[in-house]
N, C-alpha and C positions, 0 to 999 in steps of 0.2 A: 504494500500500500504506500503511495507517495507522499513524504512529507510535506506538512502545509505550505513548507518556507516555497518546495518546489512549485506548488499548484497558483500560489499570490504571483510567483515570479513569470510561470507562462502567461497567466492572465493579464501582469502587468504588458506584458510585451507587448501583446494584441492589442492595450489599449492605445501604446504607444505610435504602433503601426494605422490605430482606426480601422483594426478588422474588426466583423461582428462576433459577438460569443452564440455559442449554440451549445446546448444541452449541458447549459448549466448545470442544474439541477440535482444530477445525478452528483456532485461534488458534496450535498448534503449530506450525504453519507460518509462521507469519510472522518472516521472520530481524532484524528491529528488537527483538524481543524478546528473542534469543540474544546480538544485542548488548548489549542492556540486561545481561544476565544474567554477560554476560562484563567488562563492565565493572565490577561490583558486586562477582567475587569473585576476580578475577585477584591483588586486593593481600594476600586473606587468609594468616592465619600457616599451615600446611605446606602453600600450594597446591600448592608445586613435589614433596611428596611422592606417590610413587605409591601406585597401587595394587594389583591381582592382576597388570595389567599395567604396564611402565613410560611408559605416556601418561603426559606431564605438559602443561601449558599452554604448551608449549615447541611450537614450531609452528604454533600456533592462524593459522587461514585464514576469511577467505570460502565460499571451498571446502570445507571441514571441516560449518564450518555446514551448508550447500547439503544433505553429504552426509546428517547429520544430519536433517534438515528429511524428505528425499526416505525414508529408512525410516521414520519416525514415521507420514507422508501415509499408506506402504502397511501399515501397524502388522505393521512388520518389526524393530522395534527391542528389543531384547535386553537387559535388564538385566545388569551380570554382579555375581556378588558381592563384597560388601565384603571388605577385607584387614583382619583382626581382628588388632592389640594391644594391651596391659592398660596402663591407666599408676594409679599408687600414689595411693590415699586414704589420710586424714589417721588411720582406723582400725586401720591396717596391710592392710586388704583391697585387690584392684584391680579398674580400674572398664574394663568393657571399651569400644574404644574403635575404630568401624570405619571402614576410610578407601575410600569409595570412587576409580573408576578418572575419569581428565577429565573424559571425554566426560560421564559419566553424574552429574557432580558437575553440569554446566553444563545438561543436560537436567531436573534435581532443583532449579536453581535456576529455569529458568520456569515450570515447575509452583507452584512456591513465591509466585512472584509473581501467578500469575495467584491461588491460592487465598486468598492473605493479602489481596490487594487487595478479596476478595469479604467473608469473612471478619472480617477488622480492626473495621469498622464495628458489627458485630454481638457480639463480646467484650465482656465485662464490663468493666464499669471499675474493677473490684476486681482483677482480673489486671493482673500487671506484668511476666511475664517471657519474655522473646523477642518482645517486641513494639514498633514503631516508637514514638521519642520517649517510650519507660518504660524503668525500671529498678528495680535494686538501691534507688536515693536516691528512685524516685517511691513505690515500695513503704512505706518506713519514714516518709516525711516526711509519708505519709497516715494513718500510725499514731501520727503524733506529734502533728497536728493533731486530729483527731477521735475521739480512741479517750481522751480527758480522760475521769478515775473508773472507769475500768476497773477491775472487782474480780478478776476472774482471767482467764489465759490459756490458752486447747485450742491447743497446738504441734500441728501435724499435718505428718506427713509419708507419706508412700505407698510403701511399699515397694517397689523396682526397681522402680519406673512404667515407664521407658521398656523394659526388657526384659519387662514385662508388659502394654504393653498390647495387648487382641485385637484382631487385624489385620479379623475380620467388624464389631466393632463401628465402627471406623476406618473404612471402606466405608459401612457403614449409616448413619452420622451426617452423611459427606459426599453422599450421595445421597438424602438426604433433601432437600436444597437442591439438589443440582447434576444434572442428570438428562440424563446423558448417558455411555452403557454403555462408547464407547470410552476417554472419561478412567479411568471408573471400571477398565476392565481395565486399563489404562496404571499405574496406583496399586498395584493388585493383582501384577503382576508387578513392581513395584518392594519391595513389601513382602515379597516371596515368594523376592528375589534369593539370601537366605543370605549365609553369607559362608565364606571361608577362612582357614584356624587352622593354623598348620605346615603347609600344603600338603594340607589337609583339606579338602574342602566337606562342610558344617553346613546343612542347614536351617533357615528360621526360623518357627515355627509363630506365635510369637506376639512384638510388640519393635518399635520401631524402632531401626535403629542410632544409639547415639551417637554423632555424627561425621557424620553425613548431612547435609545441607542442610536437607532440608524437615522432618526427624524434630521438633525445638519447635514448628511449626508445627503438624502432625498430633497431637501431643502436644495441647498448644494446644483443636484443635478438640475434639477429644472430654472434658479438663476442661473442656470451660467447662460443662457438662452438670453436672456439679460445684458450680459458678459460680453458675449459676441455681436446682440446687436448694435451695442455701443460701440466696440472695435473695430466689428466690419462696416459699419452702415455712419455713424453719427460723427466717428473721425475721421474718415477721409472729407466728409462731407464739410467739416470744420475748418481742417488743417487747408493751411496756404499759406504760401512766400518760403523763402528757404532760411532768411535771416531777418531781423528787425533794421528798420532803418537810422539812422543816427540822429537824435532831436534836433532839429533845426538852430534853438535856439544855445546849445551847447555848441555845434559845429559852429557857429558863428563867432560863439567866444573862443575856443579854440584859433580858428582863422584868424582872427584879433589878435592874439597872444602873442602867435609865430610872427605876426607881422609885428609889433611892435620890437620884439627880439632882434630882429634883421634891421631894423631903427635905429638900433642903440638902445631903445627905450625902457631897460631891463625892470625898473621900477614898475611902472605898467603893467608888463608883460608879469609880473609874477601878480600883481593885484586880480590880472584877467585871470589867471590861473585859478587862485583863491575862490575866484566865482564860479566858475564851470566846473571847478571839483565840486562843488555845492550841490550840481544837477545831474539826473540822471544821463547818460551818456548817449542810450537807444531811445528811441522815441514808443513810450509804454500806450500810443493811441495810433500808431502803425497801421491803416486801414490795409495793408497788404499783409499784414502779417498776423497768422492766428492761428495757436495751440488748444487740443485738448486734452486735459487729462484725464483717468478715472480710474477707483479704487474702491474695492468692498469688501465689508467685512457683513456677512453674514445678509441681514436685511438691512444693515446701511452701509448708504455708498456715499462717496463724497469726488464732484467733477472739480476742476479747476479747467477757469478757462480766460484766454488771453483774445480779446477782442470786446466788441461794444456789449452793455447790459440787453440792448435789443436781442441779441443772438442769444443770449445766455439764455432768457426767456423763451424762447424759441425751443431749445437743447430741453429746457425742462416740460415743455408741454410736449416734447418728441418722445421722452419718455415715459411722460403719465399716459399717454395712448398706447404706445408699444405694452407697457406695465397690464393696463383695463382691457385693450381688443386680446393678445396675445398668451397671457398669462394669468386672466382675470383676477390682479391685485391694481390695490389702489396706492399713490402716495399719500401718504397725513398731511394734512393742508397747513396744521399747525408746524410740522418739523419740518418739511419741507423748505428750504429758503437759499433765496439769492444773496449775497454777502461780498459787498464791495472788501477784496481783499488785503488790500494797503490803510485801509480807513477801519476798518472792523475784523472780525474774527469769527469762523466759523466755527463749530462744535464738531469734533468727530471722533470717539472711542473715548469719549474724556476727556479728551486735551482741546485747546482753543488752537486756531492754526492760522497762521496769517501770511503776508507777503512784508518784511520787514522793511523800512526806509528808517534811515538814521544818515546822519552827517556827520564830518572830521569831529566834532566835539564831543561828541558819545562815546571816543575812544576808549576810555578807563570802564566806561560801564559796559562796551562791549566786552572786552577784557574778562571783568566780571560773569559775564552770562557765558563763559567759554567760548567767543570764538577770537580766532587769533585775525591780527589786524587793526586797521582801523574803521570807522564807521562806512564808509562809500564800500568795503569791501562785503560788506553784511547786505548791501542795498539791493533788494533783489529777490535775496532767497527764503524761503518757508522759514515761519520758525514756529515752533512747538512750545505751548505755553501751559502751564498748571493753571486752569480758571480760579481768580482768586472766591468764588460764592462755594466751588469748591473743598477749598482750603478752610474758610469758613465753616463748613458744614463739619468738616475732619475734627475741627479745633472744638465744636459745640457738644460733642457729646463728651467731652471731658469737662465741660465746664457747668456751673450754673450760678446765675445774675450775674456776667460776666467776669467769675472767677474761676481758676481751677478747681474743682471739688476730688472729692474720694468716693470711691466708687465702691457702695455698701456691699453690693451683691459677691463681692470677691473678697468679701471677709472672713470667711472661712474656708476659702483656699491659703494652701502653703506658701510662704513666701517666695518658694519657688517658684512655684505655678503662676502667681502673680507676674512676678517678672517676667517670664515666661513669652506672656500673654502679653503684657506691653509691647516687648520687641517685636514677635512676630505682628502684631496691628501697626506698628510703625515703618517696621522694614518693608512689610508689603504696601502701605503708601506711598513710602518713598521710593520702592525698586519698582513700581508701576510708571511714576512721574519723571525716572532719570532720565528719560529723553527732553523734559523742560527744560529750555534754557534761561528761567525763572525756581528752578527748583532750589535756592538757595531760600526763598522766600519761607518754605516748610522749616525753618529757624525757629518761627511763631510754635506751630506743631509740636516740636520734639521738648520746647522749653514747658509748654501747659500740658503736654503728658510726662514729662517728667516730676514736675509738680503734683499732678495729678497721683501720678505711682508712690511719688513719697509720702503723701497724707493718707494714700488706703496704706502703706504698709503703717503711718504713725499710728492711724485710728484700727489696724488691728492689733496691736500690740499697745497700746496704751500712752503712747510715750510721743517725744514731740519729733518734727522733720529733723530738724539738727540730729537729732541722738540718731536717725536713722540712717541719715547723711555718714556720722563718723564711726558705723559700722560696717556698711558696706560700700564705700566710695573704693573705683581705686580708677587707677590712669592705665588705660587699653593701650596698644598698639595695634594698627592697621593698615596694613599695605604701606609701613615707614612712616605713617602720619600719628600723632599720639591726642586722646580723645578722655575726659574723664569721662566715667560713667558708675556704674552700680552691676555687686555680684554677689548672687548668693549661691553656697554651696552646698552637698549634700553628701558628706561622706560615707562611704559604700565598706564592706568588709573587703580587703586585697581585690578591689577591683577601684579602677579613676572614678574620682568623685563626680555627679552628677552637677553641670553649674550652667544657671542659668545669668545670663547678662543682660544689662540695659548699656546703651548708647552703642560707640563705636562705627554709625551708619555714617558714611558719607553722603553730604549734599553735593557734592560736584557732579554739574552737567557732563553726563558721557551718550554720544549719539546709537553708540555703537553697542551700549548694551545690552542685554536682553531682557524682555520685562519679565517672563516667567521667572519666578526661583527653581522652576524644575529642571533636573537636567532632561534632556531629548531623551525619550524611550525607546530600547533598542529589540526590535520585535524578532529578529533575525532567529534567535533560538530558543528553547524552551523556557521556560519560570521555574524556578528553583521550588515550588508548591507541586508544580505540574510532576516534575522529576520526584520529587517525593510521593507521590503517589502509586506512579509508574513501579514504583521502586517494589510495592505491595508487602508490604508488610506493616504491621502495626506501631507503632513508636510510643508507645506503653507495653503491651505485652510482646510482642514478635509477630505475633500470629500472622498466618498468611491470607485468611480469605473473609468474603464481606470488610471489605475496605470502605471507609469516608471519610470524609475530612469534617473537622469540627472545627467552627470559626469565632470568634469572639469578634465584638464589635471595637475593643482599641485595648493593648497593653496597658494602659493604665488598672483596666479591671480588674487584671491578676494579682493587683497590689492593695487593695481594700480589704478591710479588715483586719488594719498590721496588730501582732502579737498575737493573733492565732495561727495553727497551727495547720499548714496549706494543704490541701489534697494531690495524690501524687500527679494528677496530668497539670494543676498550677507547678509546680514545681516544675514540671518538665518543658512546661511554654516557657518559662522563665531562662530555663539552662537553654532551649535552642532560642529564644530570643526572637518569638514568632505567635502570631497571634491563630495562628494557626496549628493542626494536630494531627494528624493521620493516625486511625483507630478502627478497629475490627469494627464489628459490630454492637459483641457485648461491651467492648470498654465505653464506645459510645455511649448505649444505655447508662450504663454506671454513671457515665461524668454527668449525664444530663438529670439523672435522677439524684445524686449527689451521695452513691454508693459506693464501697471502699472495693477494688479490683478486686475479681476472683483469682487473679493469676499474678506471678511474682514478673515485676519489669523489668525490661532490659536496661542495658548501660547503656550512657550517652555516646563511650565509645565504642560499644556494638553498633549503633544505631549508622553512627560514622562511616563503620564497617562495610557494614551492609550497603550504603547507600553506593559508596565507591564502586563493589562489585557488582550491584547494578547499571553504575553508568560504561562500567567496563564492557556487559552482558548484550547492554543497547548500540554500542556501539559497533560491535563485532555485527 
């Protein structure tokens, strides 16, 4: 049987080439790809939450799969519906949010692989979102390199895209390439699941769920139709002249300068200078010359475009009809907007984004904002800004009557945990924003949560900020630069102590960094879950048969209730340092019931053992 990495890889090629796929289908069957699929999303954030039913990844089998595998083969397999609730936007509206059941999350992620892999190759390279190796930071850093002279911005956004898009057109655009009726009914009845709302079943005529697996995907495929008609159709129709022309009234002061020079007039000749470095050089109203740009992430897109507001208007009603005849979505009338791009700022993934003008005397400030040079050399290009209502909004939930406060609810966490928690709510702030060349501004931020962290640690412990100051202060080093901050530690029996920090975060603008904190995910070979299981044997008793894995929902769990006295499979998540368990079947039972094993355990270095011979065994 072919491994999965082989079956993504031919698939990719095809798609690379634009041949169609045929007889998909039958690839469902192959359980190398359920593994792949299971090891890809067992780590996600609520996997352990259920759904209409309470399956969770708790149990996961061989078996399971098998079972799986075996109704797909006789296309007996049953979507059920997603379990619908709302969680709160920044508007005060809520966005609904559906969770499907295990099984059909982990059926929704091969599908997902087999389509992406076909797919991927063929997407724009103007879309950034939900897509491998892009993001948020690849989206903006391509608007900040080549969208230089931008005169205005068309913000676009799509109105409930994902609860509007039609599920016929989603079919028709995947079976245009993929031509094979069992996938396509397999899709169809996953589209068609509905979902459940207070113990309702819903209908879904048209939507993918948010919360699905393959829904950005599906998503995905049908804008890129979007994608390309911009590309092919609304850019050439745009673009003209090969260069911009040189402003008249700069080429004149120029022509003045060199003449007064050849005068003797050198006095002059530098005064003229003085002035026409003052002005832009190309002429930014060039009725020969006109660029367009565009970029999307998901259901928003943001054009930049260099020529008059008449046309821009144009470009955007060329859309909202393309959008309503072709796609039947709408843009938001509210979000949708034309933005004179030297005079104001548009909105996109967060950031404000503009066409920057600044003169010889901005030097020091530009300095300041990272770029090197002086002001005429900034003149021109994009720049990426922290919106300060933003910053605002950051700084307010720390605060109350405009002072720092203490934040009750974490008063009976550890002062660990506390710190903990600050950092990471600050670092992911700031590592979102590093591409602002205004990020120095978040100054405000780190000093009112610093504040803030020192009076909940005063007001848990009784005592005042000073005392708390000269207990844990100490001075960081980072990447050569040195930073006070605050450190608490937790010392471990002959293992490094557990320590948690506050500060040490740099504000300095960097274009080039990446805004995730995750490193890129390397799908290429197995999950070290997946090889344990493969492995079959039990990692409490030995045992070899009725395998599954038992999951917990976060290592912390295993640590509650200190000063009693752990049961052996805590103890044993603890030594493999995994929130995870491979277990026969009876040891299952036992853990679940909270019964002491029938059978005497193996060692941690049996378990070692074994694993090794088995990946010796797989490989042969």
């Amino acid at each position: 049987m072919r491994e999965a990495e082989t079956i993504l890889a031919l698939i990719r090629e095809r798609g690379k080439k634009k041949l169609n796929l045929e007889r998909v289908y039958k690839l469902l069957y192959n359980p190398n790809l359920y593994l792949m699929a299971y090891g890809k999303i067992y780590r996600n954030n609520g996997v352990m939450t259920h759904g209409v039913t309470q399956e969770t990844p708790d149990g996961m089998s061989l078996e399971k799969i098998d079972t799986i595998i075996e109704l797909v083969r006789n296309e007996k397999w049953q979507w059920l519906p997603a379990r619908r609730t709302y969680i709160p936007k920044k508007n005060g509206k809520k966005r609904p949010l559906g969770m499907p059941v295990w099984s059909d999350k982990l059926v929704q992620e091969v599908l997902r692989l087999i389509l992406e892999a076909y797919y991927e190759p063929q997407f724009s390279d103007h879309s950034h979102g939900f897509r491998p190796g892009r993001s948020c930071a690849t989206a903006l850093r391509e608007i900040h390199k080549k969208w230089s002279g931008v005169t205005w911005f068309i913000e676009g956004d799509i109105s409930q895209c994902f609860d509007k898009l039609d599920h016929g057109l989603i079919l028709n655009t995947i079976s245009e390439k993929v031509h094979d009726g069992r996938l396509l009914r397999l899709l169809r009845g996953l589209l068609d699941a509905g979902y459940m709302e207070n113990w309702t079943y819903n209908t879904a005529s048209s939507g993918v769920p948010q919360g699905g697996i393959i829904s950005p995907l599906l998503a995905n495929i049908l804008l890129n139709k979007l994608d390309t008609y911009v590309e092919n159709v609304l850019v050439p129709r745009y673009n003209s002249g090969v260069k911009r022309g040189m402003s008249g009234e700069y080429k004149k002061l120029v022509a003045a300068s060199i003449q007064a020079r050849r005068m003797g007039n050198i006095k002059m000749a530098k005064e003229l200078r003085k002035q026409f470095q003052k002005l832009p050089s190309l002429n930014a109203n060039d009725p020969n010359f006109r660029r367009l740009k565009y970029v999307r992430y998901a259901d928003d897109f943001l054009l930049g475009f260099i020529g008059s507001k008449a046309e821009a208007e144009e470009i955007k009603q060329h859309i909202g009809t393309f959008l309503r005849e072709e796609l039947k979505l709408e843009l938001s009338d509210t979000k949708t907007l034309i933005t004179h791009a030297r005079t104001e700022a548009a909105r996109f993934l967060g950031y404000e984004v503009t066409t920057r003008q600044e003169d010889t005397k901005h030097r020091s400030k530009s300095a300041i904002h990272g770029t090197k040079g002086n002001g005429r050399s900034i003149n021109g290009r994009i720049g990426l800004r922290m919106p300060k209502d933003v910053l605002r909004e950051k700084c307010k939930r720390y605060m109350r009557n405009g002072k720092a406060r203490q934040r009750s609810e974490l008063i009976n966490e550890s002062d660990y945990a506390i710190v903990s928690k600050y950092q990471l709510e600050y670092r992911g702030i700031v590592n979102y924003y590093r591409l602002a060349f205004n990020l120095h501004t978040a100054s405000r931020l780190r000093w009112i949560m610093q504040t803030s962290l020192l009076k909940t640690l005063a007001d848990k412990h009784k005592t005042t900020v000073n005392e708390i100051v000269k207990k844990h202060e100490v001075t960081l080093m980072v990447d050569g630069v040195q930073y006070k901050g605050l450190q608490v530690k937790i010392p471990r029996y002959e293992r490094e102590p557990l320590v948690a920090t506050w500060g040490g975060v740099s504000l300095k603008w960097d274009i080039k960094a990446p805004i995730e904190e995750r490193p890129p995910k390397i799908w290429n070979t197995r999950t070290e879950l997946v090889k344990r299981l493969l492995a079959q044997f039990c990692e409490l008793c030995g045992d070899t048969e009725n395998l599954e894995v038992h999951h917990i929902r976060a290592m912390k769990k295993l640590y509650e209730r200190p000063g009693r006295e752990k049961p052996a499979w805590v103890r044993r998540m603890i030594e493999l340092r995994r929130k995870t368990l491979v277990l026969c079947k009876r040891c299952h039972v036992d853990v679940e019931h909270g019964l002491p094993l029938k059978k005497p355990g193996i060692s941690l270095a049996e378990i070692k053992s074994r694993r090794q011979h088995a990946d010796v065994v797989r490989k042969e």
